[in-house]
N, C-alpha and C positions, 0 to 999 in steps of 0.2 A: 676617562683616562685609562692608558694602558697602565697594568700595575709592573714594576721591575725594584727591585732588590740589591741590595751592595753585592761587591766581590768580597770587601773586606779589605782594609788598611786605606792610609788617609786618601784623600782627594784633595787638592792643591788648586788654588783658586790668585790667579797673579793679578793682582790689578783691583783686589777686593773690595778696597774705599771705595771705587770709583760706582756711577751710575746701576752702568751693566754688571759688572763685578759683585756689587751689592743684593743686586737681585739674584742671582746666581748662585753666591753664599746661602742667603736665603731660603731658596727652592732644595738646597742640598742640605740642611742644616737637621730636618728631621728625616734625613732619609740613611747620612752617614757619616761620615767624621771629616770633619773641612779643617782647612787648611788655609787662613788669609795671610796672603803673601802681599804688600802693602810696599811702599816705598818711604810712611813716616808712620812709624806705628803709634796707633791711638790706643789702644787697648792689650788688656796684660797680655793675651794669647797672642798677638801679631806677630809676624815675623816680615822684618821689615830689609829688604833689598837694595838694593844698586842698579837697577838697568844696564846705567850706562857705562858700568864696568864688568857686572857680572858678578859684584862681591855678595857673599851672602848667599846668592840663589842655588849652591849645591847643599848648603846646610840646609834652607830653606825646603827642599824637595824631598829630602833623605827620609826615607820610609813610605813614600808616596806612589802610587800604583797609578795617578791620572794626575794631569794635572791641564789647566785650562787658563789658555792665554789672552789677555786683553790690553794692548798696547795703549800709548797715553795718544790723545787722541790728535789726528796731524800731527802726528810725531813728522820729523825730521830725516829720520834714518830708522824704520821698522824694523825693515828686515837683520839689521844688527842685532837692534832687542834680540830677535825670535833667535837666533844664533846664538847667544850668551845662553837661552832659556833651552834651546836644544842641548846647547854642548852642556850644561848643567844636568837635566835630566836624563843624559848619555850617562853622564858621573856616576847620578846620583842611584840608577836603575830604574829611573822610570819606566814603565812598558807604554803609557798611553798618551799622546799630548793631542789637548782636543785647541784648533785656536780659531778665534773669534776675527773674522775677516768681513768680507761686504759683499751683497749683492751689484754684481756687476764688476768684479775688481779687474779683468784687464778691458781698465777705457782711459787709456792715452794722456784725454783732455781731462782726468782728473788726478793728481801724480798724489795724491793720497792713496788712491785706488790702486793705481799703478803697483803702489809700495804694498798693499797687500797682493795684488797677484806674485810678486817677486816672493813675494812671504810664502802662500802657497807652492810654489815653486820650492822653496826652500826646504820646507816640508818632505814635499813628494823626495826628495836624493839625499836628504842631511844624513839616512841613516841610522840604525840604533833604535830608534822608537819607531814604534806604530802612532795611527794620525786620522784625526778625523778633521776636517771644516764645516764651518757654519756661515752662511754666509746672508746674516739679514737686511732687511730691506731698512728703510726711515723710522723709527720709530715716534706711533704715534704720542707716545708722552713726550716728544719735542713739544707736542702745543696740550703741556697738562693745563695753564691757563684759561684756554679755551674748553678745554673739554668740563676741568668743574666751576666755569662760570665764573672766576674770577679778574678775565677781561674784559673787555668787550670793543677793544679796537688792538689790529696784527698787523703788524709792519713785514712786511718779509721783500729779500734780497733778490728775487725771481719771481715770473710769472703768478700771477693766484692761480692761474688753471693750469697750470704742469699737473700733470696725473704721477700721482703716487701711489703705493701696493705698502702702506704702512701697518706698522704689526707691531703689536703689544710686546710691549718690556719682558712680563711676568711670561707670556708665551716661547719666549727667543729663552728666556730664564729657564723654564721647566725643561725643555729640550735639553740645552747643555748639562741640565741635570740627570738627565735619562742616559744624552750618551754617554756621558761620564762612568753614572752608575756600572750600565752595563756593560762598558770597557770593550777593550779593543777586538775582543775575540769575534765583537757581531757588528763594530762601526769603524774597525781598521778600511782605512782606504777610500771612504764615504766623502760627499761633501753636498750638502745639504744647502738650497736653496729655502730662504725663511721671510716669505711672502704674505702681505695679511691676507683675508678675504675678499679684498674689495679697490678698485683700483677710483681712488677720490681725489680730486684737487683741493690744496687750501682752501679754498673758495668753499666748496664741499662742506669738507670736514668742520669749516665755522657755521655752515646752516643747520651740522647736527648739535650743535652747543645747545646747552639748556637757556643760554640768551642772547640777544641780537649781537654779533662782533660784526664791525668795521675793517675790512680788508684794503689794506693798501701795499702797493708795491713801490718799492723807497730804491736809489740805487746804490750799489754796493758799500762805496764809498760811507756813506751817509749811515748805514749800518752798522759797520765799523767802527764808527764813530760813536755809537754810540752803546755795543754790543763788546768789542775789541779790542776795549785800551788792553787789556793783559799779554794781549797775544802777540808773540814774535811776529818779525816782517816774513818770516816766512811760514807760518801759519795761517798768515794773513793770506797771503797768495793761495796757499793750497786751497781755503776755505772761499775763496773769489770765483777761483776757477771750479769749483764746485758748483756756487749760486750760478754761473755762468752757463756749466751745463745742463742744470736743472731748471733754466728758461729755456731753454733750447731743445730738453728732451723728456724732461718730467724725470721720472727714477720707479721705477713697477717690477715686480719679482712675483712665481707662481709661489700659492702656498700648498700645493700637493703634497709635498715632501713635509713641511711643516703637519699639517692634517694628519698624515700617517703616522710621525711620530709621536704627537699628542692623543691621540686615538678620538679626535673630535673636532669641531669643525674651530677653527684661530677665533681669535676675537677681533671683533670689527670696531671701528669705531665708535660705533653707537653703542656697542655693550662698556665700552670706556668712560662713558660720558659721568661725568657725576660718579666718577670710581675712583677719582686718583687720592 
């Protein structure tokens, strides 16, 4: 691991409950002064926001030198988010906003993706701050079940053999923590592909399980059904036409860029196994 160092004054973590957010928090927690920017705050230090209006999130950021975006997921309208969070961090003096987008985001046929290349986009001309993107691949603790043996039969929405370039949580995690750290002065303008080691299919990824899983492909419908009740009609769509292009194309991302900035080789599935 490459070693790197605070600038000094907070780092702002939007979206902190969540998965990614979580780990991110995490990765940054002994390195330098976070900031969980939260939408229902659970704990005494949160600071808890509005997205969807914007209230809060200049209070929120005031004193923050970085801050790191991660929208709610198939969201609706991203690029607004990122707009509330810019024009907040313009307010509030941010210098650095690093945001958490996708490998492959301008592809048409997936209008989730779509909305973060618009994000990017946004980025690149809002103004005011400097800007880093990340942009990673699937992540393999989608199937933490499988990897510590707690399944042993996978239902999924698309092909078992779509090939994917899946990369560790904790890895996507410790990057954002680097660029953050080390701020805009050395990853203004950057945007980083975050690809795992190794390009696997479902199908794959269940023969590295420490026991036998049952792979079936169910369709979409029927997944929904029983993965979805939560989710809007149009959440639903976004995540369809997803499973839709991922029988069709698989989803794979280089992890060069990732390598470089870890200073070691990503983790593969198989080092996942029996870790979650």
């Amino acid at each position: 691991m490459v070693a790197f160092t605070s600038g000094g004054a907070d780092l702002a973590v939007i979206g902190a409950a969540g998965k990614t957010g979580a780990a991110v928090v995490a990765a940054l927690e002994e390195k330098a002064s976070v900031r969980r920017v939260v939408h229902t705050a659970r704990r005494a230090d949160d600071h808890a926001v509005d997205l969807e209006t914007g209230a809060g999130l200049r209070e929120a950021l005031s004193g923050c030198r970085g801050v790191y975006f991660i929208a709610p997921n198939v969201h609706p309208d991203e690029p607004a988010l990122l707009r509330r969070v810019l024009a907040a961090a313009v307010e509030a003096g941010v210098d650095h906003v690093v945001y958490h987008s996708v490998a492959w985001p301008y592809t048409p046929e997936m209008p989730h993706h779509l909305d973060k290349a618009r994000c990017e986009d946004e980025l690149h001309t809002y103004g005011g701050v400097r800007w880093t993107v990340l942009q990673p691949c699937a992540y393999a603790e989608n199937f933490a079940g499988v990897l510590d043996g707690s399944v042993n039969t996978l239902a999924v929405p698309y092909d078992p053999e779509a090939v994917f370039s899946f990369v560790g949580l904790a890895d996507v995690a410790a990057t954002a923590a680097r660029v953050l750290i080390e701020g805009a002065d050395i990853h203004h303008g950057a945007t980083y592909e975050l690809g795992g080691p190794e390009q696997l299919s479902v199908r794959q990824l269940c023969r590295r399980a420490p026991g036998s899983v049952v792979v079936e492909q169910v369709p979409v419908a029927d997944w929904m059904d029983r993965h979805g009740g939560d989710l809007t009609v149009d959440a639903r769509a976004r995540l369809a036409a997803m499973f839709d292009f991922y029988d069709r194309h698989g989803f794979v991302a280089g992890s060069t860029q990732l390598r470089a900035l870890l200073g070691r080789r990503p983790l593969g599935v198989t080092d996942l196994v029996g870790a979650m």
